[in-house]
N, C-alpha and C positions, 0 to 999 in steps of 0.2 A: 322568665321575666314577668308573667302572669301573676305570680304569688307571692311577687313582693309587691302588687297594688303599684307600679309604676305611674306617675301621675305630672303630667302635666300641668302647672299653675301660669297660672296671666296674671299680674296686677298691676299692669302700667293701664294706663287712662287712653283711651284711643290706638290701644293697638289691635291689629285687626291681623285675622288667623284664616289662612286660604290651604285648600290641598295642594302639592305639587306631586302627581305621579303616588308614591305610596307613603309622604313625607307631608308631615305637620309642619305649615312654615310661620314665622311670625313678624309680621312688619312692621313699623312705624315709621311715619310720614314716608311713605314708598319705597324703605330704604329695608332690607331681610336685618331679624335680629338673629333670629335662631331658626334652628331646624330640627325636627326629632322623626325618627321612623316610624310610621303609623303602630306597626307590629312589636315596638316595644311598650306601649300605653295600655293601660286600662281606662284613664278617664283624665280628660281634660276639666280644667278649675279654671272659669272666669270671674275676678274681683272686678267691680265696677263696669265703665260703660267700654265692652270689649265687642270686636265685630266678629263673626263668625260667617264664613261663605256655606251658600246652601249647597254647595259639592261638596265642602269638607263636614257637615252637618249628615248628610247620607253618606258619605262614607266610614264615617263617625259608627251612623246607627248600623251600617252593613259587618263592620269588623268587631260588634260587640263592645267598642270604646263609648264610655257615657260622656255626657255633656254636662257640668254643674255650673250655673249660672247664682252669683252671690253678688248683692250693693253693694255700696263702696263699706258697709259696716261688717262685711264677712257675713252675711244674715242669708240664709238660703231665698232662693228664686224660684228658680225652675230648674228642669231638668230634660233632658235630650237622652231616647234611649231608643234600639231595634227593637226586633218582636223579642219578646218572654222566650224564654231555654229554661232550662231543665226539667228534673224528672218526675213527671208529674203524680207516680206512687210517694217520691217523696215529701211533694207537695201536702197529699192528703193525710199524712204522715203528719204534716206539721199541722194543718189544720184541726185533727181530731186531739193534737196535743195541746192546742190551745182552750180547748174548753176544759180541762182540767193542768193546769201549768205549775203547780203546787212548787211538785219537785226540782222543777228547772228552774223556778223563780229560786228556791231555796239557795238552787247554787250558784244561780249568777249574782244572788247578793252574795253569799261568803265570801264568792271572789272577792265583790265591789267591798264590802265592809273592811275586811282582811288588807286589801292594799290602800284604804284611806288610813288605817290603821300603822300600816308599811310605811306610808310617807312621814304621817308623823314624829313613828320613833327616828326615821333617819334623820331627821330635821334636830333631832334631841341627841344623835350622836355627832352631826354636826356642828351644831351650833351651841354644844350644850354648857362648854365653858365662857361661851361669852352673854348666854342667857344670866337674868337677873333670877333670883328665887322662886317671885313670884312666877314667873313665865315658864319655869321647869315647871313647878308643881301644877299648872294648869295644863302642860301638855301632858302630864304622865298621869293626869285625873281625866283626862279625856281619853289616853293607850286606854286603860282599865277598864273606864265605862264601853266603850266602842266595842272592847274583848269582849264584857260580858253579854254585848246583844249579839253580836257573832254568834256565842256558843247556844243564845236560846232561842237563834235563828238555826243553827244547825240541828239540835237536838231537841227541840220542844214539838211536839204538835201544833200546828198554825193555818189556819187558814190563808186563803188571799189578800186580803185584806187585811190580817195578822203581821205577813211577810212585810206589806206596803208599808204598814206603820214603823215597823223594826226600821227599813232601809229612812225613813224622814228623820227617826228618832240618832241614827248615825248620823247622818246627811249633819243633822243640826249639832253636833257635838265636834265633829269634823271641822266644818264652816266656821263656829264659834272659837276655834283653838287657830284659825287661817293666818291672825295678822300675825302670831309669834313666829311663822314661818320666814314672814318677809324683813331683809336687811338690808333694803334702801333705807340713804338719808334723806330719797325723797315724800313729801310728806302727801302728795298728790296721791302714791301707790301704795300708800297702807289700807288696810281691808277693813270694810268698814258692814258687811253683807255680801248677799249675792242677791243681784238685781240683773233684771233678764227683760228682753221685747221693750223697750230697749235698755240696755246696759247703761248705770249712770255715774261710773268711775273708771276707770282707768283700767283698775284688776278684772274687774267685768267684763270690759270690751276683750281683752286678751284673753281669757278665758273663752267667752263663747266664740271670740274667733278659731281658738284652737281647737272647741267643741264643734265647728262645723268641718273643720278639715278632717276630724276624728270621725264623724258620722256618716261623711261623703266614703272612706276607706271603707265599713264596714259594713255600708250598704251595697258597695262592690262586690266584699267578701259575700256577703249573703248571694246576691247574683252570681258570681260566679262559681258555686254550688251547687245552682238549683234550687235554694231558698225564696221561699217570699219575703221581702225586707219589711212588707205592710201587715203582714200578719205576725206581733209577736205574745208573749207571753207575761212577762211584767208589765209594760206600758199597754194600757187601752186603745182598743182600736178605735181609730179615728180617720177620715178620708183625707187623704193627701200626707199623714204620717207615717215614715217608717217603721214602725214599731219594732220590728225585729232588729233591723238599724242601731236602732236606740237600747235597745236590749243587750246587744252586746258591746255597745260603748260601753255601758257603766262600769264593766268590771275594769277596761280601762283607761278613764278618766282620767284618776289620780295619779297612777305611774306616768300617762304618758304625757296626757296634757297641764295637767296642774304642775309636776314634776317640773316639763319643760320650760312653764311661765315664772316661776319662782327662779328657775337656775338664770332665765333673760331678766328676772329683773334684781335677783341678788350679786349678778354677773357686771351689772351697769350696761347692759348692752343695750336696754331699753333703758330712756329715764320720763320723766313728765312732760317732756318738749315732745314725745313723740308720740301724743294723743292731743285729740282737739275734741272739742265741744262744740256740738249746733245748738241752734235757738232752744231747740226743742230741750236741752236736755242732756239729749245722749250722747254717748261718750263713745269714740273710735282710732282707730289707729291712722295714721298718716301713710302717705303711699308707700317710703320708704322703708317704716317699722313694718308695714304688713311682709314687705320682699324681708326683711332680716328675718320674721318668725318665721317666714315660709322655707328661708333657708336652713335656721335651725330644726324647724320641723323635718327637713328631708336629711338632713344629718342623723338626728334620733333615731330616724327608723333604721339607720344602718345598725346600731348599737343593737349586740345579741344579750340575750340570757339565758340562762337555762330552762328549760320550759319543766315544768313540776311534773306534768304526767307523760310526755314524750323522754322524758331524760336527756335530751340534746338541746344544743344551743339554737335559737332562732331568733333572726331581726325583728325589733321588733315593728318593721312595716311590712312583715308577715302574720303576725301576733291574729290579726280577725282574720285571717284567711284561716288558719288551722283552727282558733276556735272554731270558727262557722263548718269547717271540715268535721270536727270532733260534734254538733251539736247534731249536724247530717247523719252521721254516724249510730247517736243515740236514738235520734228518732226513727233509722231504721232495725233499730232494734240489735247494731252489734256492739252496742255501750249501755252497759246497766245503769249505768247516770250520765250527766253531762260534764266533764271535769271542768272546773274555772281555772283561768290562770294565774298566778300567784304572781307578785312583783316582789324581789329581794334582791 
């Protein structure tokens, strides 16, 4: 049950979460909604303003269960954790591999590039008879260019800062090719950028919200291998960031989260009534649409595929667990590289 990152979400407004015995219970206005067995969880997710008891909080931190605490906009908070586990040869393993990261950066962009590159052609097999001309030829001018950084991120000589530029220079041809993806009639959820801290449309808010359920699993993963989540290799270290976290989101982003906000909003499951806008600006999901993504979310992860270098199928709300296994693995020296996962 560990290594599918089992996970508990909140996003009702005032409901409040007490231990009973070795059971997660969850109440509102006095009344039990649900109940889950401590020992099937790895981490609890609270949206908005959610109570947690200081018994179920220590016994939270005792059983190795995290705590992630998000506003009402899905945006990270805080965090609820026991003491630090694993192995700490592996620890310094990672560390010494952080001061030169070349080759693991190499490969955790091919992943990332490789299945921005995956979502787009499927979007050109799906949609590709009812695209207009112009909109083919700009997603298959984008397959192309994105292949050829691919290939002069795998096979060129690059420094660090070489790789970074490769991955912005994707990132931007990727981004730019987004709104032909989307086939709502609504005019509110055409893609217009990506805007972040805070989000100022519609496809934003649902993105970075998928991108924090994405980064909370594989900060998991990382933990529960013995990794440090704060020490990684592509993103910069910085205090109170993930990095390794974040590190092994990227390769994937676009299969899992992008994938699944396009399929809710070309689905109609989401439409424009289920985002709101404050004074400020910013743009977020309503309490309802959060529970639908969150339900689709925990649907997705059931969904297997083949995994490229294990040769067996795996869910993919295991997918960061066995990367973060397979990176353990390289840094201790029984993986000549770090393999990424492929989306197909």
């Amino acid at each position: 049950m560990k290594k599918l990152l089992n996970t508990f979400y909140v996003t009702t407004e005032g409901m409040a979460l007490r231990k009973d015995g070795e059971n997660v219970v969850a109440e509102l206005d006095g009344a039990e909604r649900g109940r889950v067995p401590m020992h099937m969880l790895t981490g609890i997710v609270a949206c908005g303003p959610v109570l947690l008891t200081p018994a179920l909080i220590g016994a939270c931190a005792g059983a190795g269960v995290s705590i992630a605490l998000l506003d009402r906009n899905g945006r990270f908070q805080a965090r609820v954790e026991g003491p630090v586990t694993g192995n700490v040869l592996l620890r310094r393993a990672q560390y010494r591999a952080s001061d030169a990261p070349e080759d693991i950066v190499r490969s955790l962009l091919i992943g990332k590039i490789a299945n921005q590159r995956a979502v787009l052609r499927r979007a050109m097999r799906d949609y590709g008879d009812e695209m207009d001309p112009a909109q083919a030829a700009a997603l298959g001018a984008a397959c192309d260019r994105i292949a050829r950084i691919m290939r002069r991120v795998e096979f060129s000589p690059a420094t660090l800062d070489d790789l970074r530029g490769a991955e912005g220079e994707a990132a931007q041809l990727y981004f730019a090719a987004f709104d032909h993806l989307i086939r709502s009639p609504d005019a509110a959820l055409r893609w217009t950028g990506r805007s972040r801290r805070p989000p100022l449309d519609a496809m934003n808010a649902l993105l970075s919200f998928l991108y924090t359920l994405l980064v909370h699993d594989c900060r998991s993963a990382c933990e529960a291998v013995g990794l440090d989540p704060a020490v990684g290799f592509l993103h910069r270290d910085r205090p109170g960031r993930p990095s390794l976290a974040l590190d092994l989101m990227e390769e994937l982003r676009a299969p899992l989260a992008d994938r699944l906000a396009l399929s809710l909003v070309n689905r109609r499951q989401l439409r424009a009534g289920d985002f709101v806008i404050a004074d400020s600006g910013a743009v977020s999901l309503t309490d309802e649409a959060r529970r639908t993504v969150i339900t689709a979310w925990q649907e997705r992860k059931r969904e297997e595929r083949l995994h490229p270098f294990l040769r067996e199928k795996v869910p993919f709300g295991l997918v960061p667990w066995v990367q973060a296994q397979l990176l353990s693995r390289h840094l201790r020296g029984d993986l000549d590289a770090y393999p990424p996962w492929f989306w197909s």
